[in-house]
CHARMM internal coordinates of N, CA and C (Angstrom, degrees):
IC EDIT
DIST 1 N 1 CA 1.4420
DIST 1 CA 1 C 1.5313
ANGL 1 N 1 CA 1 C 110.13
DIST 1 C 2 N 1.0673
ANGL 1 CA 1 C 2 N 100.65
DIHE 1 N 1 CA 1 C 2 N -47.14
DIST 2 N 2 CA 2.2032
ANGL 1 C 2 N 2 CA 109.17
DIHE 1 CA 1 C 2 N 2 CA -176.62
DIST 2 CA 2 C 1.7331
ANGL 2 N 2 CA 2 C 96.01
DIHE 1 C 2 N 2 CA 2 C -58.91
DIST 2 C 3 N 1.5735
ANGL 2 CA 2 C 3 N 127.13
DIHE 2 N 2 CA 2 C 3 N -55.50
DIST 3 N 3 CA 1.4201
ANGL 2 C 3 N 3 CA 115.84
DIHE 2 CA 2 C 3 N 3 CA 147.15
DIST 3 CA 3 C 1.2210
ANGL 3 N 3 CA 3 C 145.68
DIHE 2 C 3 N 3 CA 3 C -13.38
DIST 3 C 4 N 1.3802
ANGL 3 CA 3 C 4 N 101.70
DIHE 3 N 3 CA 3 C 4 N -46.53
DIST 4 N 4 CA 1.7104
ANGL 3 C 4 N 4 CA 101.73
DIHE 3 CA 3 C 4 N 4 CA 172.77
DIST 4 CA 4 C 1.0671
ANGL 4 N 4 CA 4 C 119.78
DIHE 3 C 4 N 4 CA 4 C -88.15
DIST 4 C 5 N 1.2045
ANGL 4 CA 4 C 5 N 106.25
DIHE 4 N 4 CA 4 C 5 N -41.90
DIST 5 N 5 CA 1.9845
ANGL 4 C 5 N 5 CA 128.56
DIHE 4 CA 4 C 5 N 5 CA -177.84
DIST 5 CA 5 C 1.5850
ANGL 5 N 5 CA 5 C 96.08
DIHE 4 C 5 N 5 CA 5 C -54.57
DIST 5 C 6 N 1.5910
ANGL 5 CA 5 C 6 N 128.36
DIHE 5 N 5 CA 5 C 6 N -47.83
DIST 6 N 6 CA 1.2620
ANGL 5 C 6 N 6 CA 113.93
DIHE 5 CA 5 C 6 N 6 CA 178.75
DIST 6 CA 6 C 1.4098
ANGL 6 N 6 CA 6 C 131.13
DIHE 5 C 6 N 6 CA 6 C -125.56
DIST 6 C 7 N 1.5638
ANGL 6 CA 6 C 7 N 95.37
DIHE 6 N 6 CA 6 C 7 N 52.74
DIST 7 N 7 CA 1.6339
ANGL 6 C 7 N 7 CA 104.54
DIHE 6 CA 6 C 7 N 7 CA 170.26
DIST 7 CA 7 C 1.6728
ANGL 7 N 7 CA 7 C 98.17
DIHE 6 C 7 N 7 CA 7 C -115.78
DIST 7 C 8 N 1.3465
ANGL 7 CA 7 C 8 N 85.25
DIHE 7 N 7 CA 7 C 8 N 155.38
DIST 8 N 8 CA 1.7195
ANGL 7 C 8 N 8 CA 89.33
DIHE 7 CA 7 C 8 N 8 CA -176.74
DIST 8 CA 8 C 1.5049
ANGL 8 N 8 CA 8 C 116.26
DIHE 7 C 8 N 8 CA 8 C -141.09
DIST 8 C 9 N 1.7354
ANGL 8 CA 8 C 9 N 97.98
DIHE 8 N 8 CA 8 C 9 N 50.22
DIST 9 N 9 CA 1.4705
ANGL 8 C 9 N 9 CA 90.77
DIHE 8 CA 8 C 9 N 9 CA -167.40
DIST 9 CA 9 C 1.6047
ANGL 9 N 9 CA 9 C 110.68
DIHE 8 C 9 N 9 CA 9 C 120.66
DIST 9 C 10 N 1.5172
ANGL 9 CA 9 C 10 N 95.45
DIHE 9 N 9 CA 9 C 10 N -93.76
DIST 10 N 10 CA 1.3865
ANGL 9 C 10 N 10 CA 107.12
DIHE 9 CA 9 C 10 N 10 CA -165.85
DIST 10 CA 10 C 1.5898
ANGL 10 N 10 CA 10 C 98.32
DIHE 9 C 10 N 10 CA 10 C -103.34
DIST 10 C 11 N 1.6154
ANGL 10 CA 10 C 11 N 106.66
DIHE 10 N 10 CA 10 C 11 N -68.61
DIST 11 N 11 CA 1.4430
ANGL 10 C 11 N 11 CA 101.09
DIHE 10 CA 10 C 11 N 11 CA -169.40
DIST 11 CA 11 C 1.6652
ANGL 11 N 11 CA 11 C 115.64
DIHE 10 C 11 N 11 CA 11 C -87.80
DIST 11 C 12 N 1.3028
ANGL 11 CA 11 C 12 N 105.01
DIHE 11 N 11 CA 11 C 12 N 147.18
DIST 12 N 12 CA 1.8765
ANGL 11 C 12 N 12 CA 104.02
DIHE 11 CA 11 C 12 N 12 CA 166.73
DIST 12 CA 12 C 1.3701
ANGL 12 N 12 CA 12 C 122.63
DIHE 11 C 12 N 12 CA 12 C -111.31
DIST 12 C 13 N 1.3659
ANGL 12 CA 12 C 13 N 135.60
DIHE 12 N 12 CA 12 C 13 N 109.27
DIST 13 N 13 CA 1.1837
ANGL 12 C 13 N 13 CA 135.66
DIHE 12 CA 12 C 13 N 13 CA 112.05
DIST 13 CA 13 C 1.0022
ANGL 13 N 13 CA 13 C 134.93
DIHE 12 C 13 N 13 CA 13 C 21.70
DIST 13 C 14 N 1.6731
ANGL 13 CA 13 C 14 N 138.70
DIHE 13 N 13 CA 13 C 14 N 74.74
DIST 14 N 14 CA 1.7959
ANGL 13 C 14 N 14 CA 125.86
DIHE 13 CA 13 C 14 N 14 CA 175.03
DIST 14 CA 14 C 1.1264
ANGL 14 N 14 CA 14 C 116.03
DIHE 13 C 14 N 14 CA 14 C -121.03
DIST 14 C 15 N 1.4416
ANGL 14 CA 14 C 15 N 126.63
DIHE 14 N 14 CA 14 C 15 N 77.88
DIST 15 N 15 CA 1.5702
ANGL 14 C 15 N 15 CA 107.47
DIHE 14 CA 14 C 15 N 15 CA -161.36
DIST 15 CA 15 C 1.6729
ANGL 15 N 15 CA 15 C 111.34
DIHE 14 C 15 N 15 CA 15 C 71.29
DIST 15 C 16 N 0.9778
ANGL 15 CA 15 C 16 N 118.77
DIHE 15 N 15 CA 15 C 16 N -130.63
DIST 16 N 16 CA 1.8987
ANGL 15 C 16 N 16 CA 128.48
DIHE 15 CA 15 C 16 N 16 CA -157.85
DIST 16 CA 16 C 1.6527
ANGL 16 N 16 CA 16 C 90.86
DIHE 15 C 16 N 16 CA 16 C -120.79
DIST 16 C 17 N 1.3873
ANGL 16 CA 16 C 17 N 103.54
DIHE 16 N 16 CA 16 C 17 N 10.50
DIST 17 N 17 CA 1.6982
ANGL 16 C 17 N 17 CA 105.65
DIHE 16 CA 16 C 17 N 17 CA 153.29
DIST 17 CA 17 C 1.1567
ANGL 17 N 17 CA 17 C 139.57
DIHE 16 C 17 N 17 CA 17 C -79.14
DIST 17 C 18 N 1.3343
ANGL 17 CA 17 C 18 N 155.46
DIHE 17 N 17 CA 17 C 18 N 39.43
DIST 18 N 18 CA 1.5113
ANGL 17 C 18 N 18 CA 142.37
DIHE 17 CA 17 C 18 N 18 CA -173.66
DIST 18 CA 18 C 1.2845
ANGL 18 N 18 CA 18 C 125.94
DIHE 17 C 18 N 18 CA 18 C -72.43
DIST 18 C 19 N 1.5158
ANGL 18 CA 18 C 19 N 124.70
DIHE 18 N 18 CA 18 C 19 N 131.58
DIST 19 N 19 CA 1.2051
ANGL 18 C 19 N 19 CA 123.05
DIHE 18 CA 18 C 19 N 19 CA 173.85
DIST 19 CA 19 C 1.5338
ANGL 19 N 19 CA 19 C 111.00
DIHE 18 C 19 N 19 CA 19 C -157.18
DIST 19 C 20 N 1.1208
ANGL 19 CA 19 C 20 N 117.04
DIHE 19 N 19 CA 19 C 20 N 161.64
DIST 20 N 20 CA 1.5015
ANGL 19 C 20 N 20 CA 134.32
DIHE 19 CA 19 C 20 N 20 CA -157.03
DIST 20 CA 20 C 2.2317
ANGL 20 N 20 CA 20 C 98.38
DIHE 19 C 20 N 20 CA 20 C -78.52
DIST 20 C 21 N 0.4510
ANGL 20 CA 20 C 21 N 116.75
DIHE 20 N 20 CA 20 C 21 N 109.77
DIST 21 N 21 CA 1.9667
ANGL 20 C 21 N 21 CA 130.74
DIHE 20 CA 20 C 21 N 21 CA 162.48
DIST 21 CA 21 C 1.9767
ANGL 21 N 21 CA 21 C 107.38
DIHE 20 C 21 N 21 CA 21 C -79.20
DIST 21 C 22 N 1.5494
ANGL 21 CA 21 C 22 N 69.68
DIHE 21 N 21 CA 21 C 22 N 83.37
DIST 22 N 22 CA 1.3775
ANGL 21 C 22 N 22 CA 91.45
DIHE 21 CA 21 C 22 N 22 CA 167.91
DIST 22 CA 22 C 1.6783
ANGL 22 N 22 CA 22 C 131.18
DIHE 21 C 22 N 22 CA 22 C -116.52
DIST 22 C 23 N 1.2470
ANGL 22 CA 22 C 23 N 125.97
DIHE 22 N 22 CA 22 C 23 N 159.48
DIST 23 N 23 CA 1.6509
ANGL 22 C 23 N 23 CA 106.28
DIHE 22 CA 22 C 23 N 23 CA 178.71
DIST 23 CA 23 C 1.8717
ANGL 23 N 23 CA 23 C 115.24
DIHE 22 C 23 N 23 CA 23 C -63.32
DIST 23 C 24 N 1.1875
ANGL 23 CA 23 C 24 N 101.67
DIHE 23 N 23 CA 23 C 24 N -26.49
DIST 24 N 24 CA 1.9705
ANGL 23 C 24 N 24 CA 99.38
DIHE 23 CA 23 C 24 N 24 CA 172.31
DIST 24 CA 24 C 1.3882
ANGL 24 N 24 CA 24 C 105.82
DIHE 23 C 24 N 24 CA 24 C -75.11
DIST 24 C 25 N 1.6055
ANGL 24 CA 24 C 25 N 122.47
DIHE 24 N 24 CA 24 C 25 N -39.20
DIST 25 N 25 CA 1.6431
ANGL 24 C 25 N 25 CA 95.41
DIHE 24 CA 24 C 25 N 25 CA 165.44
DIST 25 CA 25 C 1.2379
ANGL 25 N 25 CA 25 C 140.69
DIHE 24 C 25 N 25 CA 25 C -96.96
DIST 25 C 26 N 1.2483
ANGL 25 CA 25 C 26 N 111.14
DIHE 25 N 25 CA 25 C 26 N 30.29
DIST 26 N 26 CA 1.2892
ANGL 25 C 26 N 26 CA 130.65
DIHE 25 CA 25 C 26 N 26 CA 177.76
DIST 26 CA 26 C 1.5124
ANGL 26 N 26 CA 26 C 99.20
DIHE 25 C 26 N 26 CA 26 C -110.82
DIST 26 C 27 N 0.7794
ANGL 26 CA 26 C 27 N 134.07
DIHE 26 N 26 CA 26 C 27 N -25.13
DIST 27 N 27 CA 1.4524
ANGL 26 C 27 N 27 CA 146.16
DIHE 26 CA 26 C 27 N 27 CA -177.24
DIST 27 CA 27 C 1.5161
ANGL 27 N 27 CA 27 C 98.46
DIHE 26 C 27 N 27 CA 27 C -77.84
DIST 27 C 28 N 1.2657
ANGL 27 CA 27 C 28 N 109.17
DIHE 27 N 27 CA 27 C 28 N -70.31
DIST 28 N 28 CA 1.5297
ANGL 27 C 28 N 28 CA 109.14
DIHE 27 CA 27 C 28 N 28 CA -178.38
DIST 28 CA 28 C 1.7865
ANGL 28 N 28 CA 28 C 121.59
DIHE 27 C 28 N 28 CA 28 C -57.11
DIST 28 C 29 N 1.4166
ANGL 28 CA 28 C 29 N 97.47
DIHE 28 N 28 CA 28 C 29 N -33.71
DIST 29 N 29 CA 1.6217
ANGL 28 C 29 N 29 CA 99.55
DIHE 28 CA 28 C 29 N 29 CA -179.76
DIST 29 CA 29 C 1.4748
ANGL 29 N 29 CA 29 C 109.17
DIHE 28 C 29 N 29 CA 29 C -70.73
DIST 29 C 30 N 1.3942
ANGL 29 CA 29 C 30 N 112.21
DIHE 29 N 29 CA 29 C 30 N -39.04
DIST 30 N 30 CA 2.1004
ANGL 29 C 30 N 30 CA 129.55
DIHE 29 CA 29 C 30 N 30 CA 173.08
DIST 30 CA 30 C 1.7175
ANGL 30 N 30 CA 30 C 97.88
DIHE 29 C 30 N 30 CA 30 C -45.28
DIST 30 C 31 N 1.5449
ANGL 30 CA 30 C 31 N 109.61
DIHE 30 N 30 CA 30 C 31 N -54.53
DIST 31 N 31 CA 1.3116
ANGL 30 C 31 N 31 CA 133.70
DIHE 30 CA 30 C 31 N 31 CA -158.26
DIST 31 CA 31 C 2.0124
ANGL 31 N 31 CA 31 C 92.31
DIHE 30 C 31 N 31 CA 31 C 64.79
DIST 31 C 32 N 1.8428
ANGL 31 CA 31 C 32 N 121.93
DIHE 31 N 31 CA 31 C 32 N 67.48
DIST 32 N 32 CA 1.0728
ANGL 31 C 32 N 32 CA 121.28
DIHE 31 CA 31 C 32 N 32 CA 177.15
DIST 32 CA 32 C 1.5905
ANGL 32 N 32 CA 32 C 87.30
DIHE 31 C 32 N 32 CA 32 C -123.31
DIST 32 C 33 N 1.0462
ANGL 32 CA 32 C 33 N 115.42
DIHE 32 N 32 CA 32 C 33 N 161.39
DIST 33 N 33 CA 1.5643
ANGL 32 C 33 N 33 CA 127.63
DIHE 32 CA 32 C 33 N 33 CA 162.51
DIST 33 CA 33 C 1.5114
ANGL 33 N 33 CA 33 C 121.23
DIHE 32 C 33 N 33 CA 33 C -92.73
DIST 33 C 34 N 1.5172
ANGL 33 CA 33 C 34 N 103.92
DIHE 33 N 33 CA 33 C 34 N 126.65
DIST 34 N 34 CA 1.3358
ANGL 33 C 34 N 34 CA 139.02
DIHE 33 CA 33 C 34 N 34 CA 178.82
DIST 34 CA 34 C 1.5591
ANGL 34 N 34 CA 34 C 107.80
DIHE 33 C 34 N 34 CA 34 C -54.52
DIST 34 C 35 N 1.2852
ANGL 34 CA 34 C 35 N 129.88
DIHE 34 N 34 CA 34 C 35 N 56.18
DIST 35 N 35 CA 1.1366
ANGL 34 C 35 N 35 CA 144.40
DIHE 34 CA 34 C 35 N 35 CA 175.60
DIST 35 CA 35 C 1.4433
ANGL 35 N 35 CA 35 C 116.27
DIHE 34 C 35 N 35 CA 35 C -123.13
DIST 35 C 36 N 1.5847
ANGL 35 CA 35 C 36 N 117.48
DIHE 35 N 35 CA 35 C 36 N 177.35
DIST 36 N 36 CA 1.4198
ANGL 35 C 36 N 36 CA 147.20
DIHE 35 CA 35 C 36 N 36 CA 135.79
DIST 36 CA 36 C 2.0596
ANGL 36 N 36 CA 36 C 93.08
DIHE 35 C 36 N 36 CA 36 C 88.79
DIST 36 C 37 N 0.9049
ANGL 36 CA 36 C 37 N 103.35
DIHE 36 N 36 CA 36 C 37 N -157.48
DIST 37 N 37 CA 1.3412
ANGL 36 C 37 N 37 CA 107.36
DIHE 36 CA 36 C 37 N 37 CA -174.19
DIST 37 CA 37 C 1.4230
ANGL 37 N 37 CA 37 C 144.47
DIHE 36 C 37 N 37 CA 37 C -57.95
DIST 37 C 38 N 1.2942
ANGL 37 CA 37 C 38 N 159.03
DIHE 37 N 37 CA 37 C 38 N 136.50
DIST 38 N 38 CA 1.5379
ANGL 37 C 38 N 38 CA 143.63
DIHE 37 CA 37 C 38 N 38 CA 173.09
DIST 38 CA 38 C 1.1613
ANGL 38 N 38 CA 38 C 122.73
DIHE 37 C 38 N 38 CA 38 C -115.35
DIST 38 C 39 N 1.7811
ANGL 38 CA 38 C 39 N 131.14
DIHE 38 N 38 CA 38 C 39 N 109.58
DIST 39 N 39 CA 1.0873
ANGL 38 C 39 N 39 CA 133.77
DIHE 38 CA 38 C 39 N 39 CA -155.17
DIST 39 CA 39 C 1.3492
ANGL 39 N 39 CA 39 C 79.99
DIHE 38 C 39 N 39 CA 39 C -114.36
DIST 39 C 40 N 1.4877
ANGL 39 CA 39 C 40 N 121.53
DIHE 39 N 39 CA 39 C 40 N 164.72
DIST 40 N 40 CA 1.6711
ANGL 39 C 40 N 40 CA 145.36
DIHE 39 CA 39 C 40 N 40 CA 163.87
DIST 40 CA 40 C 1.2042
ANGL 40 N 40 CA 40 C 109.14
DIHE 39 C 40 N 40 CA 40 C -144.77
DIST 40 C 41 N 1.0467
ANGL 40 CA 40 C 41 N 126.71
DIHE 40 N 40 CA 40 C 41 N 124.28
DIST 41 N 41 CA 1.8824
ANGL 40 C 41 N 41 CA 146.65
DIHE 40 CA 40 C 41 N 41 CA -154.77
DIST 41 CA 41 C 1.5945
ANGL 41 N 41 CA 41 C 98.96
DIHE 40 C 41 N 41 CA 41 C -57.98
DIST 41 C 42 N 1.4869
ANGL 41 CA 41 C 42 N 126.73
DIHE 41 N 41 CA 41 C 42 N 6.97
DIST 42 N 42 CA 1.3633
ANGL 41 C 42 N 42 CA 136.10
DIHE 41 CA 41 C 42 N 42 CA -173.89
DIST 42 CA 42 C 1.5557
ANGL 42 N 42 CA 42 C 124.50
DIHE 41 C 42 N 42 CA 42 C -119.23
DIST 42 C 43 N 1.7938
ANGL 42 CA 42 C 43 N 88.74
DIHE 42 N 42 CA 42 C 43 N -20.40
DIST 43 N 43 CA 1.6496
ANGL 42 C 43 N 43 CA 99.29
DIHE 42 CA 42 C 43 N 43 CA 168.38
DIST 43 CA 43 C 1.1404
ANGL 43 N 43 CA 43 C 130.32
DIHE 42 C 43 N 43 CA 43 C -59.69
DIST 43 C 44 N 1.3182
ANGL 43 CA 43 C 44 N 121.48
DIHE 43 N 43 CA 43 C 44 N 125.48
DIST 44 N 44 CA 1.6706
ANGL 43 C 44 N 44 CA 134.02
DIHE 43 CA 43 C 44 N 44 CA -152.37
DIST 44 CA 44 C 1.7103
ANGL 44 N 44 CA 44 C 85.73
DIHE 43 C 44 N 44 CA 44 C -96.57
DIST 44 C 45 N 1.3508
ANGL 44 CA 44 C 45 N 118.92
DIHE 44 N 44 CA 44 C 45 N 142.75
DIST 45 N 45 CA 1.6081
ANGL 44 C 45 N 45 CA 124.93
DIHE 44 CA 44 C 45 N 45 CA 178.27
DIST 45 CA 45 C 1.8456
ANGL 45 N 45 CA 45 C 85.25
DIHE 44 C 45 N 45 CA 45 C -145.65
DIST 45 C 46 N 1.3959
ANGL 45 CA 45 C 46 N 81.31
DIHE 45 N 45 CA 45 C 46 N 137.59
DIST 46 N 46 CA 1.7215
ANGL 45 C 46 N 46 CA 116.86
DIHE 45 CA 45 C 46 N 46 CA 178.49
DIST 46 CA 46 C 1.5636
ANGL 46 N 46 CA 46 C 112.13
DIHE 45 C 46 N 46 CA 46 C -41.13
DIST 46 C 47 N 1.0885
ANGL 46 CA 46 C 47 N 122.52
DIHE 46 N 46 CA 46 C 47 N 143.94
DIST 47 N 47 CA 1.8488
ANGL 46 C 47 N 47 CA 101.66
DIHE 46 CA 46 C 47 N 47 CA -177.04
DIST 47 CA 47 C 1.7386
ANGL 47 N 47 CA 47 C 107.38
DIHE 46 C 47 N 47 CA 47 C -72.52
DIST 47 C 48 N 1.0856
ANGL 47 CA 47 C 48 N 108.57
DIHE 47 N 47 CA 47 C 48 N -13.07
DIST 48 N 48 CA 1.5389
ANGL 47 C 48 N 48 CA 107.05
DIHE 47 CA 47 C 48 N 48 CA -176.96
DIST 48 CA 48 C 1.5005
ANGL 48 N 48 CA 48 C 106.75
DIHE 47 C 48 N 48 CA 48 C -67.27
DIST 48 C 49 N 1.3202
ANGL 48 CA 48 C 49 N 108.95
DIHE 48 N 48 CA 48 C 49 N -27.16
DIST 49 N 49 CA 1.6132
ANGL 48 C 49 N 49 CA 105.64
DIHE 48 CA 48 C 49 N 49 CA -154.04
DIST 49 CA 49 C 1.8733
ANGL 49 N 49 CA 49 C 99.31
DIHE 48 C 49 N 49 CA 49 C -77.70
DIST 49 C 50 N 1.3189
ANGL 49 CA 49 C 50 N 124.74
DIHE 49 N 49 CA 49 C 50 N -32.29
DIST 50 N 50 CA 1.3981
ANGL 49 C 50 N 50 CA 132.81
DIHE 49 CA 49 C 50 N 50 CA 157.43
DIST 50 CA 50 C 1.4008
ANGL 50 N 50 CA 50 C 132.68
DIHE 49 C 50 N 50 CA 50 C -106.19
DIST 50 C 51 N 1.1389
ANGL 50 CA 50 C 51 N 120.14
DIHE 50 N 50 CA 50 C 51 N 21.32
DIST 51 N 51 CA 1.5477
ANGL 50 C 51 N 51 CA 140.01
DIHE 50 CA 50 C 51 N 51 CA 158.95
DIST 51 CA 51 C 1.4249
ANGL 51 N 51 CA 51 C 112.58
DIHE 50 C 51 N 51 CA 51 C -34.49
DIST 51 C 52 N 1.2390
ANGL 51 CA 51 C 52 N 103.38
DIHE 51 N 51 CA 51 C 52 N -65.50
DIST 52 N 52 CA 1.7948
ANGL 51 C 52 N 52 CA 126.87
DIHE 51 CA 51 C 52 N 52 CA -163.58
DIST 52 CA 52 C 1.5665
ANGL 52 N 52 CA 52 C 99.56
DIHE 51 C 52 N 52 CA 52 C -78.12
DIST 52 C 53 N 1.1194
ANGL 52 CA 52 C 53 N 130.65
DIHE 52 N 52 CA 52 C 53 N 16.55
DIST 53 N 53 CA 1.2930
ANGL 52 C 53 N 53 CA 135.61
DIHE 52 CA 52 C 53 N 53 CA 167.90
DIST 53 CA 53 C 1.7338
ANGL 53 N 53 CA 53 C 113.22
DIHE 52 C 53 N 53 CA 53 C -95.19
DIST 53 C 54 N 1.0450
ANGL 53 CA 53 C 54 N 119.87
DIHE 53 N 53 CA 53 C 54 N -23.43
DIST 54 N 54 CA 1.4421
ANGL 53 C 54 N 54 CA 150.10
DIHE 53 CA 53 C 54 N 54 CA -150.94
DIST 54 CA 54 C 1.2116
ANGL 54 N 54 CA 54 C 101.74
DIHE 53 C 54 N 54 CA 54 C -90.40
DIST 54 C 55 N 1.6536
ANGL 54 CA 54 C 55 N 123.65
DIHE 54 N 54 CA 54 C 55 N 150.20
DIST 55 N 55 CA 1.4814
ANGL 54 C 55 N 55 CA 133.78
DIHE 54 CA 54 C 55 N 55 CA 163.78
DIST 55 CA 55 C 1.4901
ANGL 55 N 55 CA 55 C 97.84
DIHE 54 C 55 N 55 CA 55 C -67.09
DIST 55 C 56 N 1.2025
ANGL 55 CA 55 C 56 N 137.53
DIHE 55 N 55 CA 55 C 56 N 159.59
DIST 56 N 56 CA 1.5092
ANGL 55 C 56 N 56 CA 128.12
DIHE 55 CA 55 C 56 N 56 CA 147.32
DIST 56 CA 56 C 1.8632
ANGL 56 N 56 CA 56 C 121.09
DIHE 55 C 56 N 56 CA 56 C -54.27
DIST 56 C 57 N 1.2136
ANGL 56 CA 56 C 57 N 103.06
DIHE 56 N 56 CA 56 C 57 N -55.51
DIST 57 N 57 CA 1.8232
ANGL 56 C 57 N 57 CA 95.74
DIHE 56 CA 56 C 57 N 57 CA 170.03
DIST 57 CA 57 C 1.6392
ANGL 57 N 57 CA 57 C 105.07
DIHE 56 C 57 N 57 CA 57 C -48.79
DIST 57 C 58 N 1.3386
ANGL 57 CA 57 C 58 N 130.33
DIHE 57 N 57 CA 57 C 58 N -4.76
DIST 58 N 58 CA 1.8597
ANGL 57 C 58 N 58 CA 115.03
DIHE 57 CA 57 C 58 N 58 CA 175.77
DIST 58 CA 58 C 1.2365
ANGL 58 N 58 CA 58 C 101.17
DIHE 57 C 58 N 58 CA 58 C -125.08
DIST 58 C 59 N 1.3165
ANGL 58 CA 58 C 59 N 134.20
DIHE 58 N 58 CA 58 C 59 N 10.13
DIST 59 N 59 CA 1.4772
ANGL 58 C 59 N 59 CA 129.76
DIHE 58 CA 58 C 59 N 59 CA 162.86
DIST 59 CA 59 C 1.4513
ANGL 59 N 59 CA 59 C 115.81
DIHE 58 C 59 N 59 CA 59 C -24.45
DIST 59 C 60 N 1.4809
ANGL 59 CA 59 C 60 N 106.56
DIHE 59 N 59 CA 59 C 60 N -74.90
DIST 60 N 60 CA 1.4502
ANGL 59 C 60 N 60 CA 110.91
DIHE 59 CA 59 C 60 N 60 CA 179.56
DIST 60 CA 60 C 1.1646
ANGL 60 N 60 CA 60 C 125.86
DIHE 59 C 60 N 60 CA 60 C -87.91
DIST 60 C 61 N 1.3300
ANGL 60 CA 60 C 61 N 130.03
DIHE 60 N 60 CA 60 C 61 N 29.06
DIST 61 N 61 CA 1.3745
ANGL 60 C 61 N 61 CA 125.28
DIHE 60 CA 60 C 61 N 61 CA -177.85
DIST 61 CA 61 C 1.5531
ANGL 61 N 61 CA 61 C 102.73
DIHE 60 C 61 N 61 CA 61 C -100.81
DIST 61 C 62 N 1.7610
ANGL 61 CA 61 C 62 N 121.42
DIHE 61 N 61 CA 61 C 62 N 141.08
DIST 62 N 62 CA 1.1100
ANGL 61 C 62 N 62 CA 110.59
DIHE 61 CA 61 C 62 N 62 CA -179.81
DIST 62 CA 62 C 1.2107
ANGL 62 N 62 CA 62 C 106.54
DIHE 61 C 62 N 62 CA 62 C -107.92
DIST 62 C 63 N 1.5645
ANGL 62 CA 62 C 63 N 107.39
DIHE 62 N 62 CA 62 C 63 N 161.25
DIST 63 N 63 CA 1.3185
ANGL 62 C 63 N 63 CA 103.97
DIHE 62 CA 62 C 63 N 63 CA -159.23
DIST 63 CA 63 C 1.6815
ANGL 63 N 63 CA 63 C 92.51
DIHE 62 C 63 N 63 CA 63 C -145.43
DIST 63 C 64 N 2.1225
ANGL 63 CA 63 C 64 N 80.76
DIHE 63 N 63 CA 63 C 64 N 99.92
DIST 64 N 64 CA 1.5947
ANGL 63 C 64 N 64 CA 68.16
DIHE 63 CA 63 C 64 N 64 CA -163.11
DIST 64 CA 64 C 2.1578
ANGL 64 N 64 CA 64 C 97.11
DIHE 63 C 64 N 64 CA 64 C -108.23
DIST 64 C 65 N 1.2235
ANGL 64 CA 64 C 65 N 104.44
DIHE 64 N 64 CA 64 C 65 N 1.93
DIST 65 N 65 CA 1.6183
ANGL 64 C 65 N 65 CA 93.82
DIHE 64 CA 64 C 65 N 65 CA 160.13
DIST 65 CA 65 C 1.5438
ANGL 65 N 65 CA 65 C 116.57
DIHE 64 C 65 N 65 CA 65 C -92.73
DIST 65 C 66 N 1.6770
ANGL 65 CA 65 C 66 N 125.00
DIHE 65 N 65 CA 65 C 66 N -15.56
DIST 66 N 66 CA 1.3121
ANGL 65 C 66 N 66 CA 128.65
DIHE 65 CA 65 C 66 N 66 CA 175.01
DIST 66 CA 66 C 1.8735
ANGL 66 N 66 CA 66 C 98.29
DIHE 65 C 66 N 66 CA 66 C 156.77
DIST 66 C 67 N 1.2259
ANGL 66 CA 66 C 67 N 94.32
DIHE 66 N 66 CA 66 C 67 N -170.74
DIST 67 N 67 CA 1.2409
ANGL 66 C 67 N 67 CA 104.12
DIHE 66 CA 66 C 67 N 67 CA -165.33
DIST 67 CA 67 C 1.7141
ANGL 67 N 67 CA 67 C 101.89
DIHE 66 C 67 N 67 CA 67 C -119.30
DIST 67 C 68 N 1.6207
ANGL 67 CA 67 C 68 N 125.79
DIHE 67 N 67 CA 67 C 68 N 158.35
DIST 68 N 68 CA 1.2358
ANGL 67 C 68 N 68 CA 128.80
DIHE 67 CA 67 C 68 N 68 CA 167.58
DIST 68 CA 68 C 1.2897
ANGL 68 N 68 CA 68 C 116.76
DIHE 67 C 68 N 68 CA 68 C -86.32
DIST 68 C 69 N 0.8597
ANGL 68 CA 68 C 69 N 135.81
DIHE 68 N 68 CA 68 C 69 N 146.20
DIST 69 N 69 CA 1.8246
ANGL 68 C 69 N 69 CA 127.47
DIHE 68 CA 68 C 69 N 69 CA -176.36
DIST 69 CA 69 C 1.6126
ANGL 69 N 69 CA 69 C 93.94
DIHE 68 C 69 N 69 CA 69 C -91.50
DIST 69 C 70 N 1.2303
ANGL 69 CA 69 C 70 N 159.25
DIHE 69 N 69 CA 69 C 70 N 3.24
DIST 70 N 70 CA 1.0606
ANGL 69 C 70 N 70 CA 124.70
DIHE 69 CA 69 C 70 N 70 CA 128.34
DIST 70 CA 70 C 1.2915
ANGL 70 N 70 CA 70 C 123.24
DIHE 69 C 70 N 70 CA 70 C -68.83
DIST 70 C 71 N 0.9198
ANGL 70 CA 70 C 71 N 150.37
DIHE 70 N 70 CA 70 C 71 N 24.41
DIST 71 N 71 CA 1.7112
ANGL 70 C 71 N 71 CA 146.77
DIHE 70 CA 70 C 71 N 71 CA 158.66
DIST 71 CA 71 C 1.9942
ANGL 71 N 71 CA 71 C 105.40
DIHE 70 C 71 N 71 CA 71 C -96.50
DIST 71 C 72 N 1.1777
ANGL 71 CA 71 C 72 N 112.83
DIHE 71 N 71 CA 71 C 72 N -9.01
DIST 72 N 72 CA 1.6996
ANGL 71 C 72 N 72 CA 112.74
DIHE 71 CA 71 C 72 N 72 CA 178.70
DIST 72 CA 72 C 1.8036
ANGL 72 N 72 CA 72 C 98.60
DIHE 71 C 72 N 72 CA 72 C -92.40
DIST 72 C 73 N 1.3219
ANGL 72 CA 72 C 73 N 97.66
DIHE 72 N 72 CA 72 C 73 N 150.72
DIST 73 N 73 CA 1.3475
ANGL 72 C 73 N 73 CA 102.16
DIHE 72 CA 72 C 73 N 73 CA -162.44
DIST 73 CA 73 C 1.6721
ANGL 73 N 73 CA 73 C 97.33
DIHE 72 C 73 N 73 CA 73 C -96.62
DIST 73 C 74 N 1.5296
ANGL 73 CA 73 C 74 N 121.93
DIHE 73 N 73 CA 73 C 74 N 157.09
DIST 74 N 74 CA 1.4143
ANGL 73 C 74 N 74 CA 111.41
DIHE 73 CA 73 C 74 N 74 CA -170.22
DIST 74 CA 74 C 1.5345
ANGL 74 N 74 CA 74 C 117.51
DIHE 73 C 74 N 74 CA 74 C -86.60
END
COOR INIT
IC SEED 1 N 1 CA 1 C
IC BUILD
């Protein structure tokens, strides 16, 4: 909780702790490896790359505020 209350983004706050919230120390505190892919909730992907997810009647519809979950195939 003292974590959340005093991060602001970048740096956190713990008590007479401060330090920078970065992906290497988040990595190191996880102890996960700094690998494999980086998506950001803004990354534009090709229509091909999620096409085949689609009913055929919503193939071509763009969906550029989101998609309906009846148009994903089960």
């Amino acid at each position: 909780m003292q974590f959340s209350v005093g991060f602001d983004g970048k740096i956190a706050h713990v008590g007479s702790l401060i330090f920078e919230v970065i992906e290497e120390s988040i990595s190191t505190a996880t102890k996960l490896p700094r690998m494999g892919d980086r998506w950001f909730k803004n990354h534009q992907l090709s229509h091909s790359s999620y096409n085949m997810v689609f009913k055929p009647e919503f193939e071509s519809i763009s969906g550029a505020k989101g998609y309906a979950k009846e148009w994903i195939k089960k």
